[in-house]
C-alpha positions as a Markdown table, in Angstrom:
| # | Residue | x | y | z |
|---|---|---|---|---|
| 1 | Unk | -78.5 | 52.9 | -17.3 |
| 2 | Unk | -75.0 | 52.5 | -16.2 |
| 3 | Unk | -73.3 | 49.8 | -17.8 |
| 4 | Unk | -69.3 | 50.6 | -16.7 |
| 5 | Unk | -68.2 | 49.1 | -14.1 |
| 6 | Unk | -66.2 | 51.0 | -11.3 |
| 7 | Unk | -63.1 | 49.6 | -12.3 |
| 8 | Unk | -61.5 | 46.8 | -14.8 |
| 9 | Unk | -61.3 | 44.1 | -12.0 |
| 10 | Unk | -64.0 | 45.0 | -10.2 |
| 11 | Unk | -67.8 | 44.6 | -10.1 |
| 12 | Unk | -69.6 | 47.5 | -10.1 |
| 13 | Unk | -72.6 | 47.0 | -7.5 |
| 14 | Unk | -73.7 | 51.0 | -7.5 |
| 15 | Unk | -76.1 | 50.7 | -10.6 |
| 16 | Unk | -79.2 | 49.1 | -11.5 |
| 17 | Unk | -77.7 | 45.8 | -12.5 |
| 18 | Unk | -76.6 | 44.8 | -9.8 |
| 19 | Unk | -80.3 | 45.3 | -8.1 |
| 20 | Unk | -81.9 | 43.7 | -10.9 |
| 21 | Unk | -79.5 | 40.4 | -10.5 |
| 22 | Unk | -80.2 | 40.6 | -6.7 |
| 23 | Unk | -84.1 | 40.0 | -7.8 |
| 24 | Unk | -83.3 | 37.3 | -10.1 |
| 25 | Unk | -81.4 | 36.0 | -7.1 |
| 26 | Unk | -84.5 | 35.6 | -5.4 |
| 27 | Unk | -86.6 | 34.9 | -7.8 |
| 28 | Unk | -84.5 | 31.5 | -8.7 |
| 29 | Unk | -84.0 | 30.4 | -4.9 |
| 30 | Unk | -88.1 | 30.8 | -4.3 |
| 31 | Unk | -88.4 | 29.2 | -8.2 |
| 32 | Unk | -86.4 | 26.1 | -7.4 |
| 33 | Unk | -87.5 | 25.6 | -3.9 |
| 34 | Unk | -90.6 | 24.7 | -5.6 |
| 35 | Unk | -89.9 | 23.2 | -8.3 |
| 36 | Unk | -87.4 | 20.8 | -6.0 |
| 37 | Unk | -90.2 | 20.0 | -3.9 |
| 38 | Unk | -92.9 | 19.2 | -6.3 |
| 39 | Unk | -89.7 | 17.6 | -9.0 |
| 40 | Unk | -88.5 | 14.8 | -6.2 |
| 41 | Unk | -91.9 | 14.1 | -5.1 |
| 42 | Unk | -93.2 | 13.5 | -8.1 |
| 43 | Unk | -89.9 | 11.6 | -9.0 |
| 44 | Unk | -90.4 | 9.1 | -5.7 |
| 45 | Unk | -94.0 | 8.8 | -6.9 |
| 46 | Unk | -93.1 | 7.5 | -10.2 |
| 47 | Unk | -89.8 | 5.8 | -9.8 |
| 48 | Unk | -88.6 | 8.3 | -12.2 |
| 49 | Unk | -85.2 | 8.6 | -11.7 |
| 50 | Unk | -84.2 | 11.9 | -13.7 |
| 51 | Unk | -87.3 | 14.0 | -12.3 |
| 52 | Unk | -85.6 | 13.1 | -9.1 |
| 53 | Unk | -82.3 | 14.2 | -10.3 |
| 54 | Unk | -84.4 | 17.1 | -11.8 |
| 55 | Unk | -85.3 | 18.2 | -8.3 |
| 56 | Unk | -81.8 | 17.7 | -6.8 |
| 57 | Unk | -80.7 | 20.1 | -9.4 |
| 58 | Unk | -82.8 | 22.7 | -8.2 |
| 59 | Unk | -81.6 | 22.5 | -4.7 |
| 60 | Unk | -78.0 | 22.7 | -6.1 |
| 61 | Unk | -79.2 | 26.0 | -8.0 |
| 62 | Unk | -80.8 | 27.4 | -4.7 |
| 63 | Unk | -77.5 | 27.1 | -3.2 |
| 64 | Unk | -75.5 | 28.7 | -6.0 |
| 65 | Unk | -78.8 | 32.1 | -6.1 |
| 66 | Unk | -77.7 | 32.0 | -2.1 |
| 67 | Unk | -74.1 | 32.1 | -2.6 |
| 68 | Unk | -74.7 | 35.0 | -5.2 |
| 69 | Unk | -77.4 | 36.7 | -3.0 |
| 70 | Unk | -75.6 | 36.9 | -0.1 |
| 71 | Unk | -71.9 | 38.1 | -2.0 |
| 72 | Unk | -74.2 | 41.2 | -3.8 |
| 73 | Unk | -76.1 | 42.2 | -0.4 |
| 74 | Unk | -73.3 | 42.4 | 1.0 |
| 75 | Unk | -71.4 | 44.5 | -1.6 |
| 76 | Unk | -74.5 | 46.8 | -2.4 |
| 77 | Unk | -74.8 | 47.9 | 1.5 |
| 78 | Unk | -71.1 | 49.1 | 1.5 |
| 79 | Unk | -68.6 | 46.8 | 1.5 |
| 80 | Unk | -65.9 | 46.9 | -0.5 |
| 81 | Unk | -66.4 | 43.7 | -3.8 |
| 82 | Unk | -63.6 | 40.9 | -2.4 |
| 83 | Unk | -62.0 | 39.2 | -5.1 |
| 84 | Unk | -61.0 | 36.3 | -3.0 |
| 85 | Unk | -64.5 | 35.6 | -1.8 |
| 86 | Unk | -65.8 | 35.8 | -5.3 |
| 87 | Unk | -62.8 | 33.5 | -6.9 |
| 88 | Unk | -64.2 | 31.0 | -3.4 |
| 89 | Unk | -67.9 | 31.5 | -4.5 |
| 90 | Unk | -66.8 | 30.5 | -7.9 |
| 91 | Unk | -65.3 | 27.3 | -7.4 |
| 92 | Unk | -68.0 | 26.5 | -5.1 |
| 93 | Unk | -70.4 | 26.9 | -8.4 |
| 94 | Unk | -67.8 | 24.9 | -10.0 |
| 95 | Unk | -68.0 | 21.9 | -7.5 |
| 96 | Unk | -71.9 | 22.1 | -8.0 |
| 97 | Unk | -71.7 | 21.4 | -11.8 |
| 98 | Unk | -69.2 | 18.3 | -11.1 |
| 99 | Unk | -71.9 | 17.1 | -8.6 |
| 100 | Unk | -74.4 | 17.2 | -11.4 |
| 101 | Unk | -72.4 | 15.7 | -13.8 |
| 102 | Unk | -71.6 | 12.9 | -11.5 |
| 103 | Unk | -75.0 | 12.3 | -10.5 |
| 104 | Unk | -76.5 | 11.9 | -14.1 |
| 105 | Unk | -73.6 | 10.2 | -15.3 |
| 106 | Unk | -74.0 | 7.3 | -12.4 |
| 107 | Unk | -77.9 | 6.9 | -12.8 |
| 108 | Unk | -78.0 | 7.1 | -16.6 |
| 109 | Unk | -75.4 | 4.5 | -16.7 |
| 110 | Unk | -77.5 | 2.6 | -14.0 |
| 111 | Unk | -80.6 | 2.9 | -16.0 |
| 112 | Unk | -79.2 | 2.0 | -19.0 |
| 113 | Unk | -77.9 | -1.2 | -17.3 |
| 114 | Unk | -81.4 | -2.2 | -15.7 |
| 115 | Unk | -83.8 | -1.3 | -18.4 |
| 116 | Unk | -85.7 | 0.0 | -15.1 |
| 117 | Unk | -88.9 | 1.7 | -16.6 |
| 118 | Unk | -90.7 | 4.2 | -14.3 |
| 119 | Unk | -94.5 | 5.1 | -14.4 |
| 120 | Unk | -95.7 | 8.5 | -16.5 |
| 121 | Unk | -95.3 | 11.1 | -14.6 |
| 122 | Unk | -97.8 | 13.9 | -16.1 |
| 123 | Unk | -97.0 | 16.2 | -13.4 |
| 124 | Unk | -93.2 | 15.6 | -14.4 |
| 125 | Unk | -94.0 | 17.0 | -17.6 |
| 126 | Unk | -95.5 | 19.6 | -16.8 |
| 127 | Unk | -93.4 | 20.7 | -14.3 |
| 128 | Unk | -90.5 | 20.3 | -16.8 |
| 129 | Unk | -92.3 | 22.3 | -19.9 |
| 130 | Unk | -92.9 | 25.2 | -17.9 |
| 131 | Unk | -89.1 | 25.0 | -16.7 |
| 132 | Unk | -88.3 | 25.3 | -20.4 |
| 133 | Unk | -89.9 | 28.4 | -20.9 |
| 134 | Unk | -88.5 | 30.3 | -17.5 |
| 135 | Unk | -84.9 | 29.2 | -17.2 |
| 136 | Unk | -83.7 | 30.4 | -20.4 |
| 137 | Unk | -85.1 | 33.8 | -20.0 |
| 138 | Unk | -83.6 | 33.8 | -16.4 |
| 139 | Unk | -80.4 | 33.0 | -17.7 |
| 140 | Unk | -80.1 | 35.3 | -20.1 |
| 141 | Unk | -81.6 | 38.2 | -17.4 |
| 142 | Unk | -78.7 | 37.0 | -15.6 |
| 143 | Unk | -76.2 | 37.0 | -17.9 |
| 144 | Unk | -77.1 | 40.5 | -19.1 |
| 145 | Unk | -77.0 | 41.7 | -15.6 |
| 146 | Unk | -73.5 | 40.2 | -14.8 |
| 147 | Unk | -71.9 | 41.8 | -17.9 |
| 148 | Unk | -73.4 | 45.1 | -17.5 |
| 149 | Unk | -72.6 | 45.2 | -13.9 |
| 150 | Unk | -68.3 | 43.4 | -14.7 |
| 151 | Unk | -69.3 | 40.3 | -12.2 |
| 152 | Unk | -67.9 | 36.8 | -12.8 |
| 153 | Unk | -70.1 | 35.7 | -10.5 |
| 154 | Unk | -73.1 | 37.0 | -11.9 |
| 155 | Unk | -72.4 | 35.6 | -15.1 |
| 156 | Unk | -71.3 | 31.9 | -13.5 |
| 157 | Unk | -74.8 | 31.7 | -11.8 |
| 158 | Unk | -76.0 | 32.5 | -14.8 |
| 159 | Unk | -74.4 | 29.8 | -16.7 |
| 160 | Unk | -75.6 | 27.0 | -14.2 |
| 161 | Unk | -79.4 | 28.4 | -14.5 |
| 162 | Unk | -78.5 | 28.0 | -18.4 |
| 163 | Unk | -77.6 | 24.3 | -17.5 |
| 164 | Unk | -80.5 | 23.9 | -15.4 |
| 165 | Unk | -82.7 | 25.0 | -19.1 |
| 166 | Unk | -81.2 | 22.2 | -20.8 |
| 167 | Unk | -81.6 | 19.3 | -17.9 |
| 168 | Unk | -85.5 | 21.1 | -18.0 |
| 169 | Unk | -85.6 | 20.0 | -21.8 |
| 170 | Unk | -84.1 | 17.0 | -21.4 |
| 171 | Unk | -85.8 | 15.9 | -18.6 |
| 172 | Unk | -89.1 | 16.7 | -20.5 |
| 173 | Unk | -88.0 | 14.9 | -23.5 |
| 174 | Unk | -87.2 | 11.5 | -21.5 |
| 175 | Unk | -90.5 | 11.6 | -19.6 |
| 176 | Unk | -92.5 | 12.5 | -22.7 |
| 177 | Unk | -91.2 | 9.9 | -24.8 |
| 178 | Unk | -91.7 | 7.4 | -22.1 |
| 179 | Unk | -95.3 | 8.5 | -21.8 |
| 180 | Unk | -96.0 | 8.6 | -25.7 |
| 181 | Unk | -93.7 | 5.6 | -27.0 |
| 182 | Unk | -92.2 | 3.6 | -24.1 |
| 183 | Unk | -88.7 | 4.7 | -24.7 |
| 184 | Unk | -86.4 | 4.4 | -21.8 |
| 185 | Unk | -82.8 | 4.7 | -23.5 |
| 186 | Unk | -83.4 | 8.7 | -24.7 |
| 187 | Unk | -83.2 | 9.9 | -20.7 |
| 188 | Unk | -80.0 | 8.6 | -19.4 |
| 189 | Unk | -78.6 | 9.7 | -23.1 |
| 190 | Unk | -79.6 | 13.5 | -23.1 |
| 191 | Unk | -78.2 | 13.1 | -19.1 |
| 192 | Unk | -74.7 | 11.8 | -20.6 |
| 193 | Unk | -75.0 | 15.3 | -22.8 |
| 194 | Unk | -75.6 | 17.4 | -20.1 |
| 195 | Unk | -72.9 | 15.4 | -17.9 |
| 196 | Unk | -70.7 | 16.8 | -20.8 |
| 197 | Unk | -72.1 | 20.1 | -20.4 |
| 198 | Unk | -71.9 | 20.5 | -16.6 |
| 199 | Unk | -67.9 | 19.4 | -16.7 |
| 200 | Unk | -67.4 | 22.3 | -19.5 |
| 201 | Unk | -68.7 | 24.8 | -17.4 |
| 202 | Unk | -67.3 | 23.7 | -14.2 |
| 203 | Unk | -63.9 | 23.5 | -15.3 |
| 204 | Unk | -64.8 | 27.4 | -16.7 |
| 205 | Unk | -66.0 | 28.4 | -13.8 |
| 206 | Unk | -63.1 | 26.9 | -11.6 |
| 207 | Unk | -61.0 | 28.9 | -13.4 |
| 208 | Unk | -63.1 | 32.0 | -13.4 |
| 209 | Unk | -63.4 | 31.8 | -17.3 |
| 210 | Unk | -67.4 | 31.9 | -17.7 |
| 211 | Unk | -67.2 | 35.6 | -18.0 |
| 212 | Unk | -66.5 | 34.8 | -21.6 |
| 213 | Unk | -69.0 | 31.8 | -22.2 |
| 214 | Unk | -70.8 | 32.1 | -25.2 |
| 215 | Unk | -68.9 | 35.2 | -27.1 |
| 216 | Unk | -68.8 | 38.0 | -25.5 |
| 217 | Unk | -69.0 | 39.7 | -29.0 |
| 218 | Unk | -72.7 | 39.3 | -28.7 |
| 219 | Unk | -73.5 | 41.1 | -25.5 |
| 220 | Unk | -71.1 | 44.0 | -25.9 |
| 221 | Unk | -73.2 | 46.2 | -22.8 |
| 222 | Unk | -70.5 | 49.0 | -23.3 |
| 223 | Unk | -66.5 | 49.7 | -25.2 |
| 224 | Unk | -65.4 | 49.3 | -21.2 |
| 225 | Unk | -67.3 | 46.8 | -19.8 |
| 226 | Unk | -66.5 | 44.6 | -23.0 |
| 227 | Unk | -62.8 | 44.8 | -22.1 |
| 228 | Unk | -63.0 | 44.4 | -18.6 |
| 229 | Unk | -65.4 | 41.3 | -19.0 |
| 230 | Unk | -63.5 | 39.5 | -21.8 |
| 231 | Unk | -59.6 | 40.4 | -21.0 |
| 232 | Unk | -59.3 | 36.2 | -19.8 |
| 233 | Unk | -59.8 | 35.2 | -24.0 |
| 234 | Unk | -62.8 | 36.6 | -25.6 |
| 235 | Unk | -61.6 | 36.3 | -29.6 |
C-alpha cells in the first residue's frame, strides 16, 4: 500500500486511499440519506426535537460526502488536485459545523425554556444506537484514508462524520432517558456539548487545521506523509 503522497502540499489521489475514501464517500451520502429520512420522520412523529435535528444533521453530512466525492472523482480521473478548490470545500465543511452548532444551541435553549416533553420515540432509538456503532468506524476509515492519501479534505469530512458519532450518542442518550425516566433536561445539555464541539472543529476546519485533529502522533501512516500532514502544528 502506498502511503506517500505525491508531494508535501499535495494529495496524492494515484493509490488505494484515495479509492477507498471515494467508497466511504458513498457509503455516508447513501447512509445519511436514510437515516435523514427515517431520523426527521420519526422526529415530526414524536415531537422530538433533537431526532429532528438528528436528521438535519445527516443531510448536512450528505452534502459535506458530495462536496468530498465530487473534489476526489474529479482528481482520480486526471485532473490536476486544486488547492483553492480544496481550501473552498473546506470552509464550506466549516460553515456546516456552525449551522449545527447554531441549530442545537437555539432548540436546546428553546427546550430548556418550555419544558416541552416529546413522546418515546423507539424507532429514534434505534435508529440512533445503530448510528453509534457505524459513524465511529466510518470516521476513523476516513481519517486513515485522508492521512495516508496527504488530504485535508479527507481528514475534515472525516472529522464532521466524528461529530455526527457523538450527536448519534447523544441523541440516543436524551431519547432513552426520556423513555426510561422522564428526563427532558439531559438532551438539550449533551446538544450544548456538541454545539461546543461543532465550533471547535469549524474554526479548525476554516483554517484548514483538522489535518492535525486528534495527534497526528497516533496515525503516523509513513516518515513523509507524517510531515506533510502535520507541518500546520502537530507537537
Amino acid at each position: 500500500m502506498s502511503t506517500t503522497p505525491t508531494s508535501a502540499t499535495t494529495p496524492d489521489v494515484t493509490g488505494p486511499a484515495a479509492h477507498r475514501a471515494v467508497r466511504y464517500a458513498k457509503f455516508t451520502i447513501g447512509y445519511n440519506v436514510v437515516e435523514g429520512i427515517i431520523a426527521i420522520s420519526a422526529g415530526a412523529v414524536a415531537g422530538a426535537v433533537s431526532l429532528i435535528g438528528f436528521g438535519i444533521d445527516s443531510g448536512i453530512e450528505v452534502a459535506a460526502a458530495v462536496v468530498v466525492l465530487v473534489r476526489l472523482l474529479a482528481e482520480i480521473k486526471g485532473g490536476e488536485p486544486d488547492e483553492a478548490k480544496e481550501r473552498r470545500a473546506l470552509k464550506f465543511i466549516a460553515l456546516t459545523f456552525f449551522a449545527l452548532a447554531a441549530y442545537v444551541t437555539v432548540e436546546g435553549v428553546r427546550d430548556l425554556i418550555s419544558g416541552e416533553k416529546p413522546d418515546t420515540s423507539i424507532v429514534g432509538i434505534i435508529l440512533t444506537g445503530v448510528s453509534i456503532v457505524i459513524m465511529p468506524w466510518l470516521a476513523r476509515a476516513k481519517r486513515k484514508a485522508g492521512l495516508e492519501m496527504n488530504s485535508r479534505l479527507v481528514v475534515a469530512d472525516a472529522a464532521e462524520t466524528k461529530l455526527c458519532a457523538w450527536l448519534s450518542v447523544s441523541t440516543f442518550a436524551g431519547l432513552l432517558a426520556f423513555a426510561l425516566f422522564g428526563w427532558t433536561w439531559l438532551d438539550p445539555v449533551a446538544g450544548f456539548v456538541i454545539a461546543a464541539f461543532a465550533i471547535m472543529e469549524g474554526k479548525e476546519a476554516w483554517e484548514g487545521e483538522l489535518v492535525c485533529d486528534d495527534g497526528c502522533e497516533d496515525d503516523k501512516p509513513s516518515a513523509a506523509s507524517e510531515k506533510s500532514s502535520c507541518s500546520d502544528g502537530c507537537k
